[in-house]
C-alpha positions as CSV (number, residue, x, y, z in Angstrom):
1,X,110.1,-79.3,66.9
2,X,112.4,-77.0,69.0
3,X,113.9,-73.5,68.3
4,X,117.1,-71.5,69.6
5,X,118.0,-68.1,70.2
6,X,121.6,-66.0,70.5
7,X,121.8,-63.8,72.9
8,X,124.2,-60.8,72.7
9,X,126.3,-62.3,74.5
10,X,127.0,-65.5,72.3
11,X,124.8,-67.9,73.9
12,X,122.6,-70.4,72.2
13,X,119.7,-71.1,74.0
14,X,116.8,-73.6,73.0
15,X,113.4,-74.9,73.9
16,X,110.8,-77.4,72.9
17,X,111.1,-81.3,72.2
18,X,114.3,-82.5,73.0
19,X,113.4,-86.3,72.2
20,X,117.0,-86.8,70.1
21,X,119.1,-84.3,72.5
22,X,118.5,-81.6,69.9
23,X,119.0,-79.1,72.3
24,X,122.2,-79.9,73.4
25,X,122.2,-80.3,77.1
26,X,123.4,-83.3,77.4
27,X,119.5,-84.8,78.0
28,X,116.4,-86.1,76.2
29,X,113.9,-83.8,78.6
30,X,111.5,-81.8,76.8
31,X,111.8,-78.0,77.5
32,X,109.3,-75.8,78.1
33,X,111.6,-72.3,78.4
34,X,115.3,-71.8,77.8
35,X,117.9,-74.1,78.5
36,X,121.3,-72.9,77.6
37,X,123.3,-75.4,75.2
38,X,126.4,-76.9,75.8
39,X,128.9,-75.2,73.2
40,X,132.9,-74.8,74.2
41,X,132.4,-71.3,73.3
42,X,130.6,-68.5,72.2
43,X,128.4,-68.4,68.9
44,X,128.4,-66.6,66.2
45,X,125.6,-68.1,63.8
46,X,123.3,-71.4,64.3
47,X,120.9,-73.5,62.2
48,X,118.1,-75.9,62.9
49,X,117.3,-79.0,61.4
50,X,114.2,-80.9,62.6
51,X,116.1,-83.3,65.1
52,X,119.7,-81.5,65.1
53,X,121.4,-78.3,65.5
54,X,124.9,-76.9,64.6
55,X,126.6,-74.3,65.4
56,X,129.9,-72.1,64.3
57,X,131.8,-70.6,67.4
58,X,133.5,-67.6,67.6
59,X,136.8,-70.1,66.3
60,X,135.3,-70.8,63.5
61,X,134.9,-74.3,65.0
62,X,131.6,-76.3,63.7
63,X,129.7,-78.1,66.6
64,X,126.6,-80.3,65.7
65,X,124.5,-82.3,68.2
66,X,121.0,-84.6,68.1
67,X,120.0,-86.8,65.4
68,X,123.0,-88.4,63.4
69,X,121.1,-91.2,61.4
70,X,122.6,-90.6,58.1
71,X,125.7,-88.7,58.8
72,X,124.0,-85.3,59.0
73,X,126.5,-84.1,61.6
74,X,129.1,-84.0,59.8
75,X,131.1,-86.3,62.3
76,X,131.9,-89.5,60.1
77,X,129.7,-91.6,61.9
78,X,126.2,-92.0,62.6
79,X,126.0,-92.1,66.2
80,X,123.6,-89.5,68.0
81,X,124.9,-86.7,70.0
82,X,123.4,-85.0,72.9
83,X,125.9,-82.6,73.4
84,X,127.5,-80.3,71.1
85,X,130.6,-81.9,69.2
């Protein structure tokens, strides 16, 4: 399980398990506090699945990154991501 936070400023930061590079730092480490993800841009509004997490940027752009199994990033394939794309 991990969880994320916005900060006023636009950031996404997340913690917790990090086996499928749910958190999007470009890593499989586990975090115990905040790690800031790797988005292009600002944030505007986030969701968490259980091994993945998307987010819309301040362009309106959609980034997704961790599990991809069955296509639920939305990127045509169904290879993992550890970074947001």
């Amino acid at each position: 399980m991990h969880s994320c936070a916005l900060t006023n400023s636009g950031k996404l930061r997340c913690w917790g398990f990090n086996s499928a590079g749910q958190l999007g730092v470009g890593d499989t480490n586990d975090q115990d506090g905040l790690v800031e993800s790797l988005t292009s841009e600002s944030v505007i509004s986030y969701s968490t699945g259980p091994l993945h997490t998307c987010a819309i940027l301040v362009s309106r752009e959609l980034q997704c990154w961790g599990v991809n199994a069955w296509g639920q990033l939305g990127l045509g394939d169904t290879t993992d991501k550890l970074t947001p794309t």
